[in-house]
C-alpha positions in Angstrom: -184.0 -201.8 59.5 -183.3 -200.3 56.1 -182.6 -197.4 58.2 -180.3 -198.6 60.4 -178.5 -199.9 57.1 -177.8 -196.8 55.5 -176.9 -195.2 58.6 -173.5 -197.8 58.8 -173.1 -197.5 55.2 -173.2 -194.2 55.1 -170.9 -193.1 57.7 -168.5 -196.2 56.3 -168.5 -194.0 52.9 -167.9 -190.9 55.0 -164.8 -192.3 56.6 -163.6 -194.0 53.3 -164.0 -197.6 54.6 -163.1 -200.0 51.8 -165.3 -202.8 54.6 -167.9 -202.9 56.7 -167.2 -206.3 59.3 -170.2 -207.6 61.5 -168.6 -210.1 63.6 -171.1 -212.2 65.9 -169.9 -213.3 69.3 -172.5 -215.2 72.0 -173.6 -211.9 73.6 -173.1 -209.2 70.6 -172.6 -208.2 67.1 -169.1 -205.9 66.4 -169.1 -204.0 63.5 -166.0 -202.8 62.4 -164.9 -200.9 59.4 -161.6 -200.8 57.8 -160.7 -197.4 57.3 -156.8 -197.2 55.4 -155.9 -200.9 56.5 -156.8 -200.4 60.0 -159.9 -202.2 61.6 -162.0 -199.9 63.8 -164.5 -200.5 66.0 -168.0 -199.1 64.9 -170.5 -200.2 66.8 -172.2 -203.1 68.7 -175.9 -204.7 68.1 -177.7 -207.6 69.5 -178.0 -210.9 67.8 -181.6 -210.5 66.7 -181.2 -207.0 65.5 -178.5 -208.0 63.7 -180.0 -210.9 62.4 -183.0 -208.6 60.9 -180.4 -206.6 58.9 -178.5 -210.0 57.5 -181.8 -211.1 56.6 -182.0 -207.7 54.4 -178.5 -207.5 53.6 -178.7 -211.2 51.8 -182.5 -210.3 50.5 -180.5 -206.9 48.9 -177.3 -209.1 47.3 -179.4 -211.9 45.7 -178.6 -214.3 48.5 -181.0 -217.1 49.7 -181.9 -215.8 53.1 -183.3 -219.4 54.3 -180.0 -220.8 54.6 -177.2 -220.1 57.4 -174.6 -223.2 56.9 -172.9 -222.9 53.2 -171.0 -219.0 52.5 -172.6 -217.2 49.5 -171.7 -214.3 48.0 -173.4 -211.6 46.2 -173.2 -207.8 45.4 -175.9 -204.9 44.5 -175.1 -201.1 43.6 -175.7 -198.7 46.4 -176.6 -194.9 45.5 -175.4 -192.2 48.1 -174.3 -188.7 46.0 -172.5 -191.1 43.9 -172.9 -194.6 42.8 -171.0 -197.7 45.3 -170.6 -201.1 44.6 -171.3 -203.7 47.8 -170.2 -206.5 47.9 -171.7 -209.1 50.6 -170.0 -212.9 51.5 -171.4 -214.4 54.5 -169.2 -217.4 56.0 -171.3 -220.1 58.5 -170.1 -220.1 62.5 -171.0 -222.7 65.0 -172.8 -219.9 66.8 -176.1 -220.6 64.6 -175.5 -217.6 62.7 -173.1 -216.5 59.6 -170.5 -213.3 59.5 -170.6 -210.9 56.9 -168.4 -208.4 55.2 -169.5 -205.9 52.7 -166.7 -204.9 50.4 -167.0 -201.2 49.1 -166.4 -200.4 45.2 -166.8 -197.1 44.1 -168.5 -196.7 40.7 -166.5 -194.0 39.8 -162.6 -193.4 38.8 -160.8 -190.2 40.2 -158.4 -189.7 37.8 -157.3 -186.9 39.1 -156.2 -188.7 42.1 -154.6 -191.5 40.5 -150.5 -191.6 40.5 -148.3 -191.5 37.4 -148.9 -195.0 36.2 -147.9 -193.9 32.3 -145.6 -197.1 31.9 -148.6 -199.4 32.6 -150.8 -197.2 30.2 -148.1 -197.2 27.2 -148.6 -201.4 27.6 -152.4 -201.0 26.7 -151.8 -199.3 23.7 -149.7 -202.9 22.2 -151.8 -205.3 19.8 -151.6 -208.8 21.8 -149.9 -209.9 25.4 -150.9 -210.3 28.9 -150.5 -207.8 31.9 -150.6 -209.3 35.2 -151.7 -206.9 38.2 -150.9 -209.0 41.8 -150.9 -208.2 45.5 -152.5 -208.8 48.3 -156.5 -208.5 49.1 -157.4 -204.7 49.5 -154.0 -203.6 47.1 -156.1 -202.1 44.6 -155.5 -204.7 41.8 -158.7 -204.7 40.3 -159.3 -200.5 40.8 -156.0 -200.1 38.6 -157.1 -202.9 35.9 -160.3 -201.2 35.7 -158.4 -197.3 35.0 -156.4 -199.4 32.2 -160.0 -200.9 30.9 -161.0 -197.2 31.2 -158.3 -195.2 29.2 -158.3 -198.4 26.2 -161.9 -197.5 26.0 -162.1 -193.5 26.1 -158.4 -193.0 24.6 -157.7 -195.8 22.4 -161.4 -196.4 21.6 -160.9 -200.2 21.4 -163.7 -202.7 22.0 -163.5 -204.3 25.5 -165.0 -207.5 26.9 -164.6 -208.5 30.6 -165.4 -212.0 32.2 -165.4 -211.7 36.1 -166.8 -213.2 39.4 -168.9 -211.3 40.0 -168.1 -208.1 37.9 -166.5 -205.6 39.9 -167.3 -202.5 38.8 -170.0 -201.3 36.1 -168.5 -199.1 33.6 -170.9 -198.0 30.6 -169.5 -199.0 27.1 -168.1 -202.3 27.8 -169.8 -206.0 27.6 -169.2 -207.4 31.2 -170.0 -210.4 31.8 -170.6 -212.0 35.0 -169.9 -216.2 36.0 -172.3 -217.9 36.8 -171.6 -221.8 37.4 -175.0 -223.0 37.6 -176.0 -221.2 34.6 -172.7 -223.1 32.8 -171.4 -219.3 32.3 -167.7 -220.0 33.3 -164.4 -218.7 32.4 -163.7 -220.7 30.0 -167.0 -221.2 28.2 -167.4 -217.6 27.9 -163.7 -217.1 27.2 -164.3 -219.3 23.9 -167.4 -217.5 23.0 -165.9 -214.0 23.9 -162.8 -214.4 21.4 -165.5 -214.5 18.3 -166.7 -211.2 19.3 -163.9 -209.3 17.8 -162.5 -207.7 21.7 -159.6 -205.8 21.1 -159.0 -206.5 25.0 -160.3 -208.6 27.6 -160.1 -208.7 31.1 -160.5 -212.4 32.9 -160.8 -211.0 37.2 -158.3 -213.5 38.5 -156.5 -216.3 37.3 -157.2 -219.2 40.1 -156.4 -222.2 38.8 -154.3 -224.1 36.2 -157.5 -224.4 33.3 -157.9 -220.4 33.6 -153.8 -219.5 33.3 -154.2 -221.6 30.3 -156.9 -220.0 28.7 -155.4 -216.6 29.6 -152.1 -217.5 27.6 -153.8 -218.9 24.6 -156.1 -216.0 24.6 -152.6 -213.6 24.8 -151.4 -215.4 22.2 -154.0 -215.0 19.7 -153.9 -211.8 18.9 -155.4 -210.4 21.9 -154.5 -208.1 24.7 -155.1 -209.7 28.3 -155.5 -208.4 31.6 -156.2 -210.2 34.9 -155.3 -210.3 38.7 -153.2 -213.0 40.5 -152.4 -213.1 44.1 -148.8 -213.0 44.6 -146.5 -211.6 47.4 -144.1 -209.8 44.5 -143.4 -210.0 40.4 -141.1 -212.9 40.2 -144.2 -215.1 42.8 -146.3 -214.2 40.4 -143.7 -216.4 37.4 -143.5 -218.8 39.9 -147.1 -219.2 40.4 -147.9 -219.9 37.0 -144.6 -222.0 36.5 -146.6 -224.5 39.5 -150.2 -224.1 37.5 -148.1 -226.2 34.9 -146.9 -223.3 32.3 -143.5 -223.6 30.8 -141.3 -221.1 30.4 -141.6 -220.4 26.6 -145.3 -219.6 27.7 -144.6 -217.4 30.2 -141.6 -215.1 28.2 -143.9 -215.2 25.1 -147.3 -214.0 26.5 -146.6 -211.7 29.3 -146.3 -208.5 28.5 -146.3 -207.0 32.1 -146.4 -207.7 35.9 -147.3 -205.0 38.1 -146.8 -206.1 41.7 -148.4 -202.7 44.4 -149.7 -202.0 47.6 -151.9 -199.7 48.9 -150.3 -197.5 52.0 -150.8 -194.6 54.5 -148.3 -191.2 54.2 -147.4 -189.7 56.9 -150.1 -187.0 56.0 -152.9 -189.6 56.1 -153.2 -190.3 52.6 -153.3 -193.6 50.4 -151.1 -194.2 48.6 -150.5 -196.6 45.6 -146.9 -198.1 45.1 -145.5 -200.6 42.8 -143.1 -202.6 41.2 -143.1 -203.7 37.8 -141.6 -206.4 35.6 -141.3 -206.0 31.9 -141.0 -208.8 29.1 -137.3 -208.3 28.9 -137.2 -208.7 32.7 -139.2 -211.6 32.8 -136.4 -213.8 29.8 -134.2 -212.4 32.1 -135.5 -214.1 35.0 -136.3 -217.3 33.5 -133.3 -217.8 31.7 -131.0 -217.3 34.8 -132.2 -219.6 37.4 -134.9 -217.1 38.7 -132.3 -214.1 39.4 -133.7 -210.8 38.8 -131.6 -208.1 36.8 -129.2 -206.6 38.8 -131.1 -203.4 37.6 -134.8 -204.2 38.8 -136.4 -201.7 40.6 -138.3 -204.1 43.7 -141.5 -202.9 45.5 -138.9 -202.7 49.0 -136.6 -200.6 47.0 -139.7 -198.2 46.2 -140.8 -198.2 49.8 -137.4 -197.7 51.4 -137.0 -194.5 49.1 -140.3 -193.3 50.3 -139.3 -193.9 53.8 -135.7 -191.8 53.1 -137.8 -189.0 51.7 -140.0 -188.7 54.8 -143.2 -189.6 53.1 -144.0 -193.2 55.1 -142.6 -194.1 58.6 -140.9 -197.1 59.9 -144.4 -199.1 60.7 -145.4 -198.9 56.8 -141.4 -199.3 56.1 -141.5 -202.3 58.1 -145.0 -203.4 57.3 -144.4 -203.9 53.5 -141.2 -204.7 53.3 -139.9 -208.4 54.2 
């Protein structure tokens, strides 16, 4: 079976699937990948070999294999030539059995890969503040946190301490910690213990709820640089998503240093690409203070895309698939 696991893995690295889907029906098992936002079909097994590799999948990811009707979710590293991150979250069906995705991380950053992103990196080098990265699921929020947690630590040398759930990514040289709720480990117990360690910057995965957008502020505004993830459709969704958690607007043009808002798209030569809009502290008063108008000279995401489109790098799909 072990076999048979390394052999879908495999070719999913191969292909540069950022998921491996096995999605149960009556008769069969699909497994599908999704290879640069697309879902293809893999493969097809039967329900009780299938079964036989969830059971090892869970055993692999910490999950308790004797259970099918609550969703868990787990991760373990993964070494082919390089070092991969996989993620696994099951979800209960009325079939009697559970789906199951496995998220691929790699464990490794290709900076040599990575797009200009030199205004975001001039933001890392300021004392205190917050910088928001939002988008979708699969954008790439938390693989462009992590190359801003990377340059503060190799370029800047500053001392970096992460909370997430789980952790991401494992990079050596920083103290990551991972939630654990049963454990009492939580945001915001480990958020108060974290800001007597002396971090120069700490990076909270995603702000979920009102308790952990409050935390993050106070945490910005103690002398601290803060990083996180928030799902939002574009910059100013993300101000209005913390203005519903309960945050006024003082908080909000006082802590937030930066809002990076991006997608993740396919050229027209078959290539990812990562694209973004961003919306600086002067930008953000701006927007509060003016009945949520943006400047007239803000730069959106849809402006970015329709450039891209003019200059023959996307089509009209991507154009139309991005854009509102």
């Amino acid at each position: 079976m072990q076999l048979l696991l390394d052999h879908v893995i495999q070719f999913a690295l191969q292909n540069e699937a950022s998921d491996i889907h096995f999605i149960p029906s009556q008769a069969q098992v699909e497994v599908k990948l999704r290879v640069k936002d697309q879902l293809v079909l893999y493969d097809t097994l039967n329900l009780e070999t299938y079964q036989k590799l969830l059971t090892l999948l869970k055993y692999q990811a910490g999950l308790d294999i004797s259970t099918r009707h609550k969703a868990q979710s787990g991760r373990y590293i993964y070494e082919h030539k390089d070092l991969y991150y996989l993620r696994v979250s099951t979800l209960p069906l009325n079939l009697g059995t559970e789906s199951c995705v496995i998220r691929i991380t790699p464990q490794y950053f290709q900076n040599a890969k990575a797009h200009s992103v030199l205004d975001i990196k001039s933001n890392m080098e300021k004392k205190q503040g917050l910088i928001l990265f939002s988008g979708p699921t699969g954008a790439g929020k938390s693989t462009l946190m992590y190359q801003m947690v990377v340059y503060a630590k190799q370029k800047l040398n500053l001392n970096i301490i992460t909370i997430e759930d789980p952790v991401e990514q494992l990079v050596n040289g920083i103290t990551q910690i991972s939630v654990n709720e049963k454990a009492d480990i939580t945001y915001g117990s480990s958020l108060k213990a974290i800001l007597r360690c002396d971090p120069d910057v700490i990076l909270i995965g995603e702000i979920r709820d009102s308790h952990i957008a409050r935390d993050v502020i106070q945490a910005s505004l103690s002398g601290h640089l803060v990083l996180s993830t928030i799902h939002a459709n574009d910059c100013q969704g993300v101000l209005l998503r913390l203005i519903e958690m309960g945050l006024s607007h003082q908080d909000l043009s006082q802590s937030i240093n930066l809002i990076i808002n991006q997608r993740l798209i396919t050229t027209k030569n078959d290539q990812r690409q990562l694209v973004y809009e961003t919306m600086d502290q002067q930008e953000i008063q701006y927007f509060l203070n003016h009945n949520f108008q943006l400047p007239n000279a803000f730069t959106s995401l849809t402006d970015k895309l329709q450039l891209l489109n003019k200059e023959g790098v996307i089509d009209e799909k991507i154009l139309r698939k991005y854009t509102n």
